[in-house]
N, C-alpha and C positions, 0 to 999 in steps of 0.2 A: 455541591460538586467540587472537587479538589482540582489545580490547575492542571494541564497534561502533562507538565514537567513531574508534578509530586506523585502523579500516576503510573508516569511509565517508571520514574526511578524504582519504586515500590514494586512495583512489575520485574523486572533488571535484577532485583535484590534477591526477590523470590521466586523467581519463576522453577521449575522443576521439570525434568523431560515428560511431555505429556505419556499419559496410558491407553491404552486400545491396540487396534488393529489398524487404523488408520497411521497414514502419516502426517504427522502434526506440530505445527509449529506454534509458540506462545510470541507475543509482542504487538508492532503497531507496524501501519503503514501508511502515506501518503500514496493515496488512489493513484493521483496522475493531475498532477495540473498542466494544462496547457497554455502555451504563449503567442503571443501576436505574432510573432516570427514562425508559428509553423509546429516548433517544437513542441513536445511534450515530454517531461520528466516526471520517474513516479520513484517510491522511497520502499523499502522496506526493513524494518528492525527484528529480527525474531531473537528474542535473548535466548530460546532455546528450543532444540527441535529432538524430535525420536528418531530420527535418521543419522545426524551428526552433531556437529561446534553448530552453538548459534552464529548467527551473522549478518551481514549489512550489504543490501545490493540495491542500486539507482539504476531506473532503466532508461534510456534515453530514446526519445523516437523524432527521425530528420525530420524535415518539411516535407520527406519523399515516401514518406509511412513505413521506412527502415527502423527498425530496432536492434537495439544493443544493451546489454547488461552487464555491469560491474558489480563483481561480488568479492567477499572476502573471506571466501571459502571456495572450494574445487565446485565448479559449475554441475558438474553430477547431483551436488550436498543442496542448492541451493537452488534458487528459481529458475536457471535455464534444465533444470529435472523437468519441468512442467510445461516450457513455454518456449523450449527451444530451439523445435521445427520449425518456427515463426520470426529467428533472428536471426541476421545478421552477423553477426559476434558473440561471444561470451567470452569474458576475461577476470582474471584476478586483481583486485585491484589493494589498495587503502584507501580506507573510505574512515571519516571523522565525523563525528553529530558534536557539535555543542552546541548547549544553550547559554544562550542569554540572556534573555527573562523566564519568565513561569508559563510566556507564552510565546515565544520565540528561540528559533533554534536554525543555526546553518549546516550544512553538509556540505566536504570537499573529500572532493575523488584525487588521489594521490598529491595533499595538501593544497589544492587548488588548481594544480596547473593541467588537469584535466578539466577539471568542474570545480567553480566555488557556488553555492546554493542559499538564498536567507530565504523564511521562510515565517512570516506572523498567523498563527491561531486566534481564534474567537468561538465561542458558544455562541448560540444562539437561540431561540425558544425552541425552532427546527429540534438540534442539535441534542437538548436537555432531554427534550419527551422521548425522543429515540431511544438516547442514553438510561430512562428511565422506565422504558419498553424494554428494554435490553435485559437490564438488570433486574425486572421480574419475572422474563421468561424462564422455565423451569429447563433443566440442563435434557431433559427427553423433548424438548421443544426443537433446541437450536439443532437434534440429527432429526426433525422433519423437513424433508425437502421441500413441501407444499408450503411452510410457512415459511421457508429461507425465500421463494421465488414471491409469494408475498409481500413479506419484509422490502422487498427489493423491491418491488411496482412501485408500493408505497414511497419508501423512501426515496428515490428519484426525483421525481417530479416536488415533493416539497421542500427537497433540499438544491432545487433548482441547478438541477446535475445530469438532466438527460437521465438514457437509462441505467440504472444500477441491476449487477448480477451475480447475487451473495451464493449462489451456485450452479452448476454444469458443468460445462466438460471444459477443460483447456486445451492448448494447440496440440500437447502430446498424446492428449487421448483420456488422462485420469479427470474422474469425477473431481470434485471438488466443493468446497461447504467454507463459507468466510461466518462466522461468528464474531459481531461487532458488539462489544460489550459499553466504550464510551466513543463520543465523537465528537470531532470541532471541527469548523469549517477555515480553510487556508484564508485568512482577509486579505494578505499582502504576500507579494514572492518576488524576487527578484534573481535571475542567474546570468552565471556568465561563462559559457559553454567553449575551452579554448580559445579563449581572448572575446569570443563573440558575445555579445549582450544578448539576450535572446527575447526582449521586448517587455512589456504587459503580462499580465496571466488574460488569456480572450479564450472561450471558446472557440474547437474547432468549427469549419463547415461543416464539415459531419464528422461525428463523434465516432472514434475509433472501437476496436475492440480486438481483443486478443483469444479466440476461441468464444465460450462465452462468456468470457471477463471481459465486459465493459471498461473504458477509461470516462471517469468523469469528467464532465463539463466544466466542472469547475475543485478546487482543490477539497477533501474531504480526510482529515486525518482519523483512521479510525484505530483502535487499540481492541485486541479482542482474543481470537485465535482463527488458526485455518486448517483445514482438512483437506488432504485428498487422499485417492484411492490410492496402494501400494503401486510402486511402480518398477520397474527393470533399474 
């Protein structure tokens, strides 16, 4: 298995607007890892979508279960399309990924002095077989829904993440289908939220959710694609 750096670049290089009926995005994302301070921050990369520009949006959730999204594209184009009843804010921002090993990579929201982000990957045997599950399933598999809520029971609990929900509805109302093609689990994260440290990566008390997208328990980078139903 190639590092997730050599992945998602390869992904970046070639990605091509998806085809169908659906609206569809290609690239990766950090699920949502949460902090001892309360918060929870989650990542999304799409190098390309059937709607619009690909692009890059962090979503932030207080200690008080407020969320907020910075994206780098008009909020219509980009995740508060789906998830937007449910926040707080949506804004434009600049958002930056670099890496700095083959398994580490920071993100800063308008070059840090919103958010600066580090963030270390690892495989794991978890991680592999999933990834190895993934990449056999046949492409009339990942539009069964019985097997995406499947996929999801399973993968939860072994990847020690609470529960995971590869699909349902989100806050706006559209269905939705997450196809996780590879995966690594976040080992180390550190951020610092407006000057604030925001602690530890800890599980919350209780694991949030945003319709029926689940936030992990613990960090999960997955690269794949994602579906949902057309929307307004």
């Amino acid at each position: 298995m190639q590092s997730p750096q050599a992945l998602i670049d390869a992904v970046e290089r070639a990605a091509q607007p998806p085809a169908g009926d659906e609206e569809q995005f290609v690239g990766y994302g950090v699920t949502g890892v949460p902090f001892s301070s309360g918060y929870v921050l989650a990542l999304r990369r799409f190098a390309t979508s059937s709607i619009g520009p690909g692009y890059t949006s962090v979503w932030i959730r207080n200690p008080a279960g407020a969320w907020s999204m910075h994206g780098t594209v008009d909020p219509g184009l980009s995740c508060p399309r789906y998830f937007g009843t449910a926040l707080e804010s949506a804004s434009m921002s600049r958002i930056s990924i670099t890496w700095s090993e083959d398994h580490a990579f920071t993100v800063d929201v308008d070059g840090g002095a919103v958010l600066h982000w580090e963030l270390t990957l690892r495989p794991t045997t978890v991680t592999r077989l999933m990834s190895a599950v993934s990449g056999a399933a046949p492409e009339g598999l990942w539009r069964n829904r019985h097997f995406l809520r499947s996929m999801g029971a399973v993968a939860g609990p072994f990847l020690g993440a609470g529960h995971i929900g590869l699909t349902g509805q989100v806050t706006n109302g559209q269905s939705f289908a997450v196809r996780p093609r590879w995966m690594w689990i976040v080992a180390g994260s550190r951020a610092v939220l407006g000057g604030q440290d925001l602690g530890k990566p800890s599980a919350l008390p209780v694991q949030d959710k945003l319709g029926d997208f689940w936030i992990p328990q613990r960090g999960i980078l997955m690269l794949g694609t994602v579906a949902f139903e057309p929307g307004a």
